[in-house]
Backbone as ProteinMPNN parsed JSONL, in Angstrom:
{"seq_chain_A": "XXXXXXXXXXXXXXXXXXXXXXXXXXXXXXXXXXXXXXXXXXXXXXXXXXXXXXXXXXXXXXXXXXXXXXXXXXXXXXXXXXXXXXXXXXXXXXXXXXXXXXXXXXXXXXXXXXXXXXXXXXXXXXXXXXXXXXXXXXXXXXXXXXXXXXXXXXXXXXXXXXXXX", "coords_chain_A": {"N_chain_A": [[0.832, -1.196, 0.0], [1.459, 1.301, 0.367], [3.664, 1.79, -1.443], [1.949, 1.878, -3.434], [0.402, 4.733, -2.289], [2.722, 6.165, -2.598], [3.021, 6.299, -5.519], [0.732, 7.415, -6.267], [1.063, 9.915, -5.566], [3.303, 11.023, -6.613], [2.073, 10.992, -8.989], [0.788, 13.609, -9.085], [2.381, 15.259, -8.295], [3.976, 15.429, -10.552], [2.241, 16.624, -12.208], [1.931, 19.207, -11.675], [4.153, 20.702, -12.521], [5.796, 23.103, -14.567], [4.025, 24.466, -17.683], [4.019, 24.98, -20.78], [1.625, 26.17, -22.282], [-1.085, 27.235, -22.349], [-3.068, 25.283, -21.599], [-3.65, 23.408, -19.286], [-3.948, 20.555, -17.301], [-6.553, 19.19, -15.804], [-6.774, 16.861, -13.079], [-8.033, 13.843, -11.809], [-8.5, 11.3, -9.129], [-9.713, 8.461, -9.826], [-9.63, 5.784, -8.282], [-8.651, 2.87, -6.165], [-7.719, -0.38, -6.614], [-9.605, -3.218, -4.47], [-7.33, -4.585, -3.333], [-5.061, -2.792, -3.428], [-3.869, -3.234, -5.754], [-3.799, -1.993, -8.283], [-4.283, 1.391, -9.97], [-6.17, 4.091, -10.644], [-6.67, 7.071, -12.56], [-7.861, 10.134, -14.049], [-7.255, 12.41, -16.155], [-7.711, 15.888, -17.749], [-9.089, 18.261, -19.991], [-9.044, 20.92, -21.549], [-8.348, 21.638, -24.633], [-5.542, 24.025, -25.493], [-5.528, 26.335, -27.855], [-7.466, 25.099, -29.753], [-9.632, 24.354, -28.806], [-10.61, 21.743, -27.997], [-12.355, 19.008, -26.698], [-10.702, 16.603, -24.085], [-9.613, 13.535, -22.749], [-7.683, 11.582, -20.667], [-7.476, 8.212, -19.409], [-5.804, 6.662, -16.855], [-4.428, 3.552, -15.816], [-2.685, 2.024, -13.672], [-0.379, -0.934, -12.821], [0.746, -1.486, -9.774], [2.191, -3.32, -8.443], [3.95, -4.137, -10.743], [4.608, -1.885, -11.744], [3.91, -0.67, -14.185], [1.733, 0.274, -17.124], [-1.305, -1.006, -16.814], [-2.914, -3.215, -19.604], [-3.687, -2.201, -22.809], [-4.424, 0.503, -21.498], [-2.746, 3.554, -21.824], [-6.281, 4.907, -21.842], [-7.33, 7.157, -24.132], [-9.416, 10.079, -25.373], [-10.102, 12.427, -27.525], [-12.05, 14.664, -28.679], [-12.148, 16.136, -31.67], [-13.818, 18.531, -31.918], [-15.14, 21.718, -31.495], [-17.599, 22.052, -30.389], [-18.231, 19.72, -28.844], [-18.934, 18.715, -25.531], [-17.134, 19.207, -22.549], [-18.026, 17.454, -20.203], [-18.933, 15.605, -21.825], [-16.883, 14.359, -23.336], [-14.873, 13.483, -21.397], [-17.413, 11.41, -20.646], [-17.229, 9.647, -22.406], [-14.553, 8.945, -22.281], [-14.474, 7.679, -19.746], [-16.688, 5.337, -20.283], [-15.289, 4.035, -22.227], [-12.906, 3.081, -20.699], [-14.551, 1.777, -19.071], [-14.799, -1.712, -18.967], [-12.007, -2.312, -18.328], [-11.279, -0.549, -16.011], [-13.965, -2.016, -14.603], [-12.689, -4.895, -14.553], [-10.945, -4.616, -12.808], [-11.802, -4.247, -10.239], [-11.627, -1.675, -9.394], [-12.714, 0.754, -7.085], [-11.866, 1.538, -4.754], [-11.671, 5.008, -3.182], [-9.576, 5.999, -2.105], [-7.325, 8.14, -0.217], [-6.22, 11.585, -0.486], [-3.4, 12.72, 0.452], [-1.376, 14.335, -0.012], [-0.769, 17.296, -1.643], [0.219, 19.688, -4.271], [-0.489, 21.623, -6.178], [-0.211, 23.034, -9.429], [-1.496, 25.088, -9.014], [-0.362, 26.885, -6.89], [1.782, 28.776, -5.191], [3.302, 29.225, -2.893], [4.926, 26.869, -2.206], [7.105, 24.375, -1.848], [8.317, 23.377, -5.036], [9.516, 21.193, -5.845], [9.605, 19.454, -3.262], [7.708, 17.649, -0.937], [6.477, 17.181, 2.358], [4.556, 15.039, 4.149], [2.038, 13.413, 6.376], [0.82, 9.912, 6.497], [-1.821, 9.591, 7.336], [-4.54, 11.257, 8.769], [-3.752, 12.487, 11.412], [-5.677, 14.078, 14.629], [-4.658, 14.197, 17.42], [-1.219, 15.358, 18.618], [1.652, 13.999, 17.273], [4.426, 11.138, 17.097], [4.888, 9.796, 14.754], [6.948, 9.731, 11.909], [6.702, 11.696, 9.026], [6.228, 11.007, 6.035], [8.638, 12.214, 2.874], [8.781, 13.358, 0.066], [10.936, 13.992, -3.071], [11.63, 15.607, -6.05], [14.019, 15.615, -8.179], [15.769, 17.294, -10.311], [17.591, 16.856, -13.927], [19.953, 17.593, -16.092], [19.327, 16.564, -19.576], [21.007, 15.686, -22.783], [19.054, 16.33, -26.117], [18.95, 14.92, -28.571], [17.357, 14.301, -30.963], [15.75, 16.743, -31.28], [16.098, 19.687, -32.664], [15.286, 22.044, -32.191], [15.859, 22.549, -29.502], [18.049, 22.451, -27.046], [18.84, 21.206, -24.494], [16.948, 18.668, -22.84], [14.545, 18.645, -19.927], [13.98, 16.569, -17.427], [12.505, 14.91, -14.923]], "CA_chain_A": [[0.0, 0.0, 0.0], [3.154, 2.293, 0.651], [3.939, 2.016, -2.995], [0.486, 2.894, -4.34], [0.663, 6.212, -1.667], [3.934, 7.215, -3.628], [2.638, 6.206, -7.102], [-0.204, 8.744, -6.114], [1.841, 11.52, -5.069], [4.152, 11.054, -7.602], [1.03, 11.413, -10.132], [0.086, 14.903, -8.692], [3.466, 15.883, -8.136], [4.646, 15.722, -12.087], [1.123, 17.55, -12.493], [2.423, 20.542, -11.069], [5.379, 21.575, -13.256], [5.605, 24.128, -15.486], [3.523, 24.379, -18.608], [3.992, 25.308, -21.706], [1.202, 26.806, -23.119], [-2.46, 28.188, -21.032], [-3.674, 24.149, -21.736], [-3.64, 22.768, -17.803], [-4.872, 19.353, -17.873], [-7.148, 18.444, -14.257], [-6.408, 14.969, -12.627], [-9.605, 13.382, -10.615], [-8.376, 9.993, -8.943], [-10.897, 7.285, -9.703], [-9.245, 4.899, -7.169], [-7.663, 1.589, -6.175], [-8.548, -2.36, -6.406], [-9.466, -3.153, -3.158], [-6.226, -4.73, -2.956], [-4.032, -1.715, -3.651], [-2.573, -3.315, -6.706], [-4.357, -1.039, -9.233], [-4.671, 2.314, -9.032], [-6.469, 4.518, -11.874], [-6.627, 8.447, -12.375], [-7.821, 10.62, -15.061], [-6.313, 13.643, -16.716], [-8.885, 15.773, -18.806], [-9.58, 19.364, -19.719], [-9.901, 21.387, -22.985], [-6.586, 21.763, -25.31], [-5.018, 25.506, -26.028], [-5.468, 27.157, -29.417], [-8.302, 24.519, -30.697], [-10.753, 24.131, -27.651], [-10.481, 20.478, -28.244], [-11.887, 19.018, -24.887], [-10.149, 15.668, -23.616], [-10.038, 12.888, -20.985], [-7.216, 10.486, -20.486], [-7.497, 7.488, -18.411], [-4.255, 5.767, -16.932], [-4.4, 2.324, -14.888], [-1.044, 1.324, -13.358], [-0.394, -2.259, -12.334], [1.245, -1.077, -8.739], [2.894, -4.547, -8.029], [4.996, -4.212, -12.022], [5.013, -0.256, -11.872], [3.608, -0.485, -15.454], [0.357, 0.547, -17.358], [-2.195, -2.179, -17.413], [-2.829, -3.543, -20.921], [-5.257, -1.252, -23.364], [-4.241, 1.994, -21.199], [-3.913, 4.685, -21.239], [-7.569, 5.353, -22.801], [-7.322, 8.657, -24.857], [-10.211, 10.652, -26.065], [-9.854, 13.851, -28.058], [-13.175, 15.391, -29.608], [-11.404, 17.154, -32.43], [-14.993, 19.32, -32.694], [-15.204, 22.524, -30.175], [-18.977, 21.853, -29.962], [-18.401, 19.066, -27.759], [-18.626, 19.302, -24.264], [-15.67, 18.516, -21.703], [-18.033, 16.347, -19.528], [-19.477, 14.35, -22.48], [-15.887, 13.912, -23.652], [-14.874, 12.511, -20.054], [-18.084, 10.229, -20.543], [-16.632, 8.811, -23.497], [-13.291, 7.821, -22.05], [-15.221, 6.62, -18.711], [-17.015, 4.453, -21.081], [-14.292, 3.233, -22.93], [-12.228, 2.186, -19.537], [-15.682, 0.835, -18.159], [-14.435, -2.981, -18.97], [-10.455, -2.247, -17.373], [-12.294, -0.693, -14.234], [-14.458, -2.987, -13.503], [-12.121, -5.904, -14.06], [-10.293, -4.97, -11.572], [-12.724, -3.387, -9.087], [-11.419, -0.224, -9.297], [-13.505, 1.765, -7.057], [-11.89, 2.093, -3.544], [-11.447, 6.027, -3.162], [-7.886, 6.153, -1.483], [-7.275, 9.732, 0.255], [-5.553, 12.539, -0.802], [-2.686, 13.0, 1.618], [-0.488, 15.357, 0.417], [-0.872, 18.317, -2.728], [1.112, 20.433, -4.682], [-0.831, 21.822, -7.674], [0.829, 23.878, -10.478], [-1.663, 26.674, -8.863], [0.516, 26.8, -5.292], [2.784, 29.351, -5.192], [4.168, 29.139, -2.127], [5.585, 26.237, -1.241], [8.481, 24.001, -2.662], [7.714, 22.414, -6.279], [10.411, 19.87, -5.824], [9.406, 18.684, -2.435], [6.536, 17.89, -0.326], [6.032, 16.457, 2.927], [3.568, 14.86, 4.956], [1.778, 12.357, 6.961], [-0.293, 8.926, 5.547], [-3.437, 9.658, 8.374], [-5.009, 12.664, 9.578], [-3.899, 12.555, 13.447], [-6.112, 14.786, 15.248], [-3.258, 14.522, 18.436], [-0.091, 14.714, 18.055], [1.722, 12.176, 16.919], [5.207, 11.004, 16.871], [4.909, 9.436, 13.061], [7.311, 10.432, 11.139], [6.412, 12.425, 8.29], [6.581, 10.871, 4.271], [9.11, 13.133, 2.37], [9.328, 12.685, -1.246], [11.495, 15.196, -3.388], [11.84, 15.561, -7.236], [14.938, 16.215, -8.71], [15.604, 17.662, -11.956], [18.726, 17.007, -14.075], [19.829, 18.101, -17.725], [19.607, 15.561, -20.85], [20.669, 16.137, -23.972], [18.157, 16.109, -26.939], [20.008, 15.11, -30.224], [16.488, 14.286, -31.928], [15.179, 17.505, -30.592], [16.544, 20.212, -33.527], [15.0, 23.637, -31.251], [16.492, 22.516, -27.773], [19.625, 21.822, -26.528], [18.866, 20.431, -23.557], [15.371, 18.523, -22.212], [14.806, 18.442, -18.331], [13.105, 15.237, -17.234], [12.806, 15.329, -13.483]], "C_chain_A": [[0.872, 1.254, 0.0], [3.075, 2.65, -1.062], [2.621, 2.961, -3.623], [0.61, 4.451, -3.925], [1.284, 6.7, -2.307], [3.587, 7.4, -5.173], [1.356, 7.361, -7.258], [0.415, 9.916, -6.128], [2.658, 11.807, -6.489], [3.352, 11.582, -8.897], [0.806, 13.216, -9.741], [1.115, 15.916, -8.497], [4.467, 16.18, -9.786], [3.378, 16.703, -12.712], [1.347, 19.148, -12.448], [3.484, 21.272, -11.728], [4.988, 22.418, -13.989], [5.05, 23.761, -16.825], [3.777, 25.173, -19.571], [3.55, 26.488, -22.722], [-0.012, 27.679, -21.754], [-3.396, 26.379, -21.068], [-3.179, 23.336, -20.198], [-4.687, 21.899, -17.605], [-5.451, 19.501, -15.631], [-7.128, 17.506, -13.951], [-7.407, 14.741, -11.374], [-8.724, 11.849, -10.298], [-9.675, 8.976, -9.063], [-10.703, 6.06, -8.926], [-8.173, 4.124, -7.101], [-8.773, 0.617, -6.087], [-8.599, -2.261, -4.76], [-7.888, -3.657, -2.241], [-4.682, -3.608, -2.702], [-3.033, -2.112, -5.137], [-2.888, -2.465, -8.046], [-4.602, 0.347, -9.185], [-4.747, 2.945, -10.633], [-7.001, 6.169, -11.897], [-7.281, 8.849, -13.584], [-7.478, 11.994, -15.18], [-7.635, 14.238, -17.608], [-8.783, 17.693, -18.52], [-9.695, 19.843, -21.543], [-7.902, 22.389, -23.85], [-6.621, 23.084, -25.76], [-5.499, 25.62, -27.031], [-7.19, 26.699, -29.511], [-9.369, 24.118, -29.905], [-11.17, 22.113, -27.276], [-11.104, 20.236, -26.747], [-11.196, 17.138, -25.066], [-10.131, 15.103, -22.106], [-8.536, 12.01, -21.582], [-7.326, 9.458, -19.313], [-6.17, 6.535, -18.164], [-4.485, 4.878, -15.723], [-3.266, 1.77, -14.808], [-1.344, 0.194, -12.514], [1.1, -2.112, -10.903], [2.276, -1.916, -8.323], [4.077, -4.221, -9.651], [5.411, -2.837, -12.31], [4.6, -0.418, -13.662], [2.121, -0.241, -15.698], [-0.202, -0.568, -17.696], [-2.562, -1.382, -19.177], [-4.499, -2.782, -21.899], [-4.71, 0.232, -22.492], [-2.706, 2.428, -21.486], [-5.272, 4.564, -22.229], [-7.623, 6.529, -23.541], [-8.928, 9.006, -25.812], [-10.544, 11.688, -26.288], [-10.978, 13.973, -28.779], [-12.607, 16.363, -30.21], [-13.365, 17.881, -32.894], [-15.091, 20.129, -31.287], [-16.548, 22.437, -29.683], [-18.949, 20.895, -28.776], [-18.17, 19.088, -26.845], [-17.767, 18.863, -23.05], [-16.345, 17.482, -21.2], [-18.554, 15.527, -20.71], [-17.777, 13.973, -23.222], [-14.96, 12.63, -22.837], [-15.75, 11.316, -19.81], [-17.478, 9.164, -21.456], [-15.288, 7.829, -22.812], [-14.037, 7.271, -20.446], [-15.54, 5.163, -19.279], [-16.048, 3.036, -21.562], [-13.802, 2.572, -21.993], [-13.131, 1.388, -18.987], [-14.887, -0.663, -17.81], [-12.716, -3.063, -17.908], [-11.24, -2.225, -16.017], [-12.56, -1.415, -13.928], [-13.812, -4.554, -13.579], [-11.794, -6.308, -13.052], [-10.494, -4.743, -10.65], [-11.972, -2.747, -8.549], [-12.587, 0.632, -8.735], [-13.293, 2.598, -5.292], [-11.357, 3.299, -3.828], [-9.572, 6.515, -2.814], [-8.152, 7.595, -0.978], [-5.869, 10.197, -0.271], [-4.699, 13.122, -0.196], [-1.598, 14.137, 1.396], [-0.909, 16.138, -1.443], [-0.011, 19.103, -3.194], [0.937, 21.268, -5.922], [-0.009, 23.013, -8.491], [0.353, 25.259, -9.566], [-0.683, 27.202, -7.668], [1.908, 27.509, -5.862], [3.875, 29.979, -4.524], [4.78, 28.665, -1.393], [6.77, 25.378, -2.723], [7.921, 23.446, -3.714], [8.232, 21.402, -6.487], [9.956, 18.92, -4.794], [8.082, 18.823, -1.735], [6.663, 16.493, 1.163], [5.07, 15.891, 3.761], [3.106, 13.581, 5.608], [0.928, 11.173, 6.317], [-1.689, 9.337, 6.468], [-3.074, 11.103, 8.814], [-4.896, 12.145, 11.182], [-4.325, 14.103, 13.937], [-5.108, 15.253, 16.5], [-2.079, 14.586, 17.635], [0.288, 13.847, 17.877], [3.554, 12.495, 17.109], [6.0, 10.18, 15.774], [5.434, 10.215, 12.614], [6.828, 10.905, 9.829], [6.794, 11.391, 6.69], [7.258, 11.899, 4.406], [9.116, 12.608, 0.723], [9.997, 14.475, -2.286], [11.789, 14.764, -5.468], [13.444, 16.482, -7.628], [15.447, 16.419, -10.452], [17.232, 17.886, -12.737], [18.683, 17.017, -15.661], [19.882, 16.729, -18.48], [20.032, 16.405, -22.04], [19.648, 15.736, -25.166], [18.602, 16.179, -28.233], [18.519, 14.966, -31.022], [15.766, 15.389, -32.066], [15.753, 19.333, -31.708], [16.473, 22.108, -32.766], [15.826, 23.208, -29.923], [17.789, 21.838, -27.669], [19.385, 20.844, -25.288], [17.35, 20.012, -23.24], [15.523, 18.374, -20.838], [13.956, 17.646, -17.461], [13.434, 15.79, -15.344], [12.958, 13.911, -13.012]], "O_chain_A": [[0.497, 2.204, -0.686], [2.524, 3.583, -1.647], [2.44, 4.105, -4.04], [0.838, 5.331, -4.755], [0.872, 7.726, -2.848], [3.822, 8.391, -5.864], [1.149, 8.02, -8.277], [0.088, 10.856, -6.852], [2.502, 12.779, -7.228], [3.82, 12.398, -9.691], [0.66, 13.892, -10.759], [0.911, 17.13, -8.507], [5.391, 16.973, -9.962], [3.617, 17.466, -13.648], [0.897, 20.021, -13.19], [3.667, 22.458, -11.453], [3.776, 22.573, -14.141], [5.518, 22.715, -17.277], [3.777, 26.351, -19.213], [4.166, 27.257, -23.458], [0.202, 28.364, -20.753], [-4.465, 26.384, -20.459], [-2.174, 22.63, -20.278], [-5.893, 22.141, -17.659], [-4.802, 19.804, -14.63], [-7.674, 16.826, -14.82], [-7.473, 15.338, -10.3], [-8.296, 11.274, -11.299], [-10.526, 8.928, -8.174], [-11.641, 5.264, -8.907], [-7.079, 4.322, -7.629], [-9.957, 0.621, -5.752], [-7.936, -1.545, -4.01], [-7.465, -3.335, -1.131], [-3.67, -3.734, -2.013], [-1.978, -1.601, -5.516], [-1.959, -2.378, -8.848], [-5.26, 0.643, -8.187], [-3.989, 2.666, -11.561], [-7.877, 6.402, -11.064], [-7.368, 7.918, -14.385], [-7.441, 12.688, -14.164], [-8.464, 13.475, -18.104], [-8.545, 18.296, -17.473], [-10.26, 19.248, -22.46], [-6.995, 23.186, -23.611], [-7.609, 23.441, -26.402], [-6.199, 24.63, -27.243], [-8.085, 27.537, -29.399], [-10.156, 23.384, -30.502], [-11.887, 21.584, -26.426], [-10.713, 20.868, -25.766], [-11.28, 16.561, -26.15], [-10.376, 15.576, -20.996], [-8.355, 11.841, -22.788], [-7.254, 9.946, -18.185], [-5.625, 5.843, -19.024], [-4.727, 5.421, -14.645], [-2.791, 1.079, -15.71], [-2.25, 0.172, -11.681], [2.223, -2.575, -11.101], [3.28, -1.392, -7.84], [5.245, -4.083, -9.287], [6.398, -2.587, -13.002], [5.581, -0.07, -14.319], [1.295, -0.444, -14.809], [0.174, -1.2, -18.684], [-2.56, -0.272, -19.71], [-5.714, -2.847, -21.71], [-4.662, 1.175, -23.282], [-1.716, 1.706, -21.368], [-5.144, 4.103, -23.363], [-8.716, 6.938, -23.148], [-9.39, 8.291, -26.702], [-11.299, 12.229, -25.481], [-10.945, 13.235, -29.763], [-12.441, 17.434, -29.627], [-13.941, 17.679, -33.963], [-15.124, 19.562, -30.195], [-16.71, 22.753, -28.505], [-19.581, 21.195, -27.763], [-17.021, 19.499, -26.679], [-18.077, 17.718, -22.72], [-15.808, 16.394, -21.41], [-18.576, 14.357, -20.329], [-17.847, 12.853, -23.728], [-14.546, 11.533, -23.212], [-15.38, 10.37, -19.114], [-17.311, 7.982, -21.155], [-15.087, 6.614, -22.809], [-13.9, 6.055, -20.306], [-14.965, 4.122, -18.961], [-16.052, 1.817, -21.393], [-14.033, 1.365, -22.066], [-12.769, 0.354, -18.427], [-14.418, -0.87, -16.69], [-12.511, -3.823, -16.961], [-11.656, -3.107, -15.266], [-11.943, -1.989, -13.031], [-14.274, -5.411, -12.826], [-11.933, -7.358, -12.423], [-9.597, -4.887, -9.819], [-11.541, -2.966, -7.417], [-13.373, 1.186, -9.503], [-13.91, 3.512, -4.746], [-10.487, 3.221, -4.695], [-8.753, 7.245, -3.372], [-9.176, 8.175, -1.338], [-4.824, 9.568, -0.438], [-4.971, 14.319, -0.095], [-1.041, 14.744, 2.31], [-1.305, 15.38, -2.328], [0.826, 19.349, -2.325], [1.884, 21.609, -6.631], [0.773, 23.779, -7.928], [1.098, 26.205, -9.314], [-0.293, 28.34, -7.927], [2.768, 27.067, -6.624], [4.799, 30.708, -4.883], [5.248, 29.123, -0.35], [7.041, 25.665, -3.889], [6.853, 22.897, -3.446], [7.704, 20.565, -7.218], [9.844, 17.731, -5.096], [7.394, 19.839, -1.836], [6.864, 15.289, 1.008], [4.595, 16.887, 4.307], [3.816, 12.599, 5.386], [0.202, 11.611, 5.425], [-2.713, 9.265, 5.789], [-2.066, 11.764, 9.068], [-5.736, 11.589, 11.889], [-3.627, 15.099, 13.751], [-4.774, 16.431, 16.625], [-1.854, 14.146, 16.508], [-0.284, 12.784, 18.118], [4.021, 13.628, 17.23], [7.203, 9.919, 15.755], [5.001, 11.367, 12.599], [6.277, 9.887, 9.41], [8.001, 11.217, 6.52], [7.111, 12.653, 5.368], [9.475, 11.48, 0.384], [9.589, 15.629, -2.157], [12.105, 13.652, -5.892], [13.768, 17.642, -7.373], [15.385, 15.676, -11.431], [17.996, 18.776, -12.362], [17.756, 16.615, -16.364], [20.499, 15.806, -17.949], [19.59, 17.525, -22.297], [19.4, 14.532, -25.112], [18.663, 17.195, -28.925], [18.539, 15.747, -31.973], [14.963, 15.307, -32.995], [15.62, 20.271, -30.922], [17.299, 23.018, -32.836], [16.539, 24.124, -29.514], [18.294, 20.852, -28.207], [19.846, 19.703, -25.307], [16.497, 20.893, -23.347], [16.618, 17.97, -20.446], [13.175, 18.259, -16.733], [14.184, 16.604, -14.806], [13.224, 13.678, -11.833]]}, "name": "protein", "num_of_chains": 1, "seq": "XXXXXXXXXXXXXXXXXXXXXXXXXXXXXXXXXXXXXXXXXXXXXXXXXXXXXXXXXXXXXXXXXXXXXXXXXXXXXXXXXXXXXXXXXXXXXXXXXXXXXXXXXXXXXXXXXXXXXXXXXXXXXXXXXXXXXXXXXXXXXXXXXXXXXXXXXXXXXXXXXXXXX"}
């Protein structure tokens, strides 16, 4: 269960970097298996320039650190008429069968945040506790920290360098 916690954070914590353009995707968790070995999120909002709206759905296999088979789900309404949540129904839809394979539906909690909007705390690091203790406690604290180091980009013809974190 440890793992999944970080594989969460870790999702919400690459969410947060710097963007590009004014296109800032929203990430809803849709859960875990009851076991903790699944854990499934979606990404979704409405693309820069072309109003495009979009959903992605991503199901990681927690125990192999990889994306179960068929995801991610992607669904782009290249037509601005259509509307973000019927776009989001679509890729719901589509994952329906993954989901409920794997009874995807326990909630998990939200233990620690960092969204792109947050502008005053660290963007690399974040720490915090797994439970809300009302007393104090003498539980140490999660820490998890992102670090960001140069690559070069030979296929990459505009950039010299890319910066993977």
């Amino acid at each position: 269960m440890r793992r999944a916690i970080l594989i969460f954070l870790a999702v919400f914590a690459m969410s947060a970097g710097p963007v590009a353009a004014a296109d800032n995707a929203s990430s809803l968790v849709l859960g875990f298996s009851p076991d903790g070995r699944y854990f499934a999120f979606e990404e979704y909002g409405v693309q820069d320039g072309s109003g495009f709206p979009y959903s992605t759905i991503y199901v990681i296999d927690t125990a192999s650190d990889q994306w179960v088979s068929g995801t991610p789900v992607r669904v782009l309404d290249q037509d601005e008429t259509v509307t973000l949540p019927a776009a989001r129904g679509k890729a719901l839809d589509k994952a329906h069968p993954i989901l409920s394979s794997r009874h995807i539906s326990e909630p998990g909690a939200l233990v620690a945040s960092n969204p792109v909007t947050e502008t005053s705390a660290d963007p690399h690091f974040v720490a915090f506790r797994a439970r809300d203790y009302s007393l104090p406690t003498s539980a140490k604290p999660y820490e998890l920290r992102l670090d960001e180091y140069e690559l070069p980009a030979p296929d990459c013809p505009d950039m010299d360098l890319g910066q993977p974190f």
